[in-house]
SEGU-451470 format. One record per residue (C-alpha): residue in one letter; x, y, z. Coordinates in steps of 0.5 Angstrom, whole numbers, plus 500, padded with zeros to 3 digits. Layout:
<pts>
AXYZ/...
</pts>
This chain:
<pts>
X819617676/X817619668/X810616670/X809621675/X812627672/X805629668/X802629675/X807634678/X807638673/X799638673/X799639681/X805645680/X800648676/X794647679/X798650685/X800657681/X792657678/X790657685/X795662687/X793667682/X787666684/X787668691/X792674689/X788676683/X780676689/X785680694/X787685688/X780686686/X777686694/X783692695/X781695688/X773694689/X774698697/X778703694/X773705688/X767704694/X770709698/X772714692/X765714690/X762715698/X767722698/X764724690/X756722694/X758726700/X762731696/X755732692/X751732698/X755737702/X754742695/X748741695/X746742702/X751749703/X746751696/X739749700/X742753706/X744759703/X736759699/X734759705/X738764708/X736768703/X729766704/X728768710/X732775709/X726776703/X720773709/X723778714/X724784710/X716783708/X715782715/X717789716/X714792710/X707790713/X707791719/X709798717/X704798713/X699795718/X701800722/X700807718/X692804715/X691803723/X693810725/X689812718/X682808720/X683811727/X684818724/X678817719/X674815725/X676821728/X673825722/X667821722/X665822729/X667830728/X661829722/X657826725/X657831730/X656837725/X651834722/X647833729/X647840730/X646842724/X640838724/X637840730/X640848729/X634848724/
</pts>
């Protein structure tokens, strides 16, 4: 029996090695998934602050592009009834100096 108690001995602990080896692959593979997963809610994290920050500048954006907008159109809206009033006045001298010309 002394002859094979080298080879028990190796076999116990080839058997404890490997062991430790599935033990330590399992750790590593829970450990792994939980940083995976910890690092996937960082990224989303960022992600969602970084779309609210887009979203709210746009918003923002929109409310500027709708006041111009409403500023414009009154503008546009009064040189209108300016030019309409200047054409007016025009034609009102064109008249005048008609009549001015065959008065003479």
């Amino acid at each position: 029996m002394g002859e094979y108690q080298w080879v028990i001995t190796l076999g116990g602990a080839a058997i404890g090695a490997i062991a430790t080896l599935f033990a330590t692959k399992s750790t590593n593979s829970t450990t792994l998934a939980k940083t995976n997963n910890d690092n996937a809610v960082q990224l989303f994290q960022q992600y969602k602050e970084l779309n609210d920050q887009l979203q709210s500048k746009v918003d923002r954006l929109e409310d500027k592009l709708e006041k111009l907008q409403e500023k414009y159109e009154k503008e546009i809206a009064f040189y209108q009834k300016e030019i309409e009033r200047l054409e007016d006045e025009n034609e009102m001298l064109v008249s005048e100096l008609e009549n001015l010309k065959g008065g003479k």
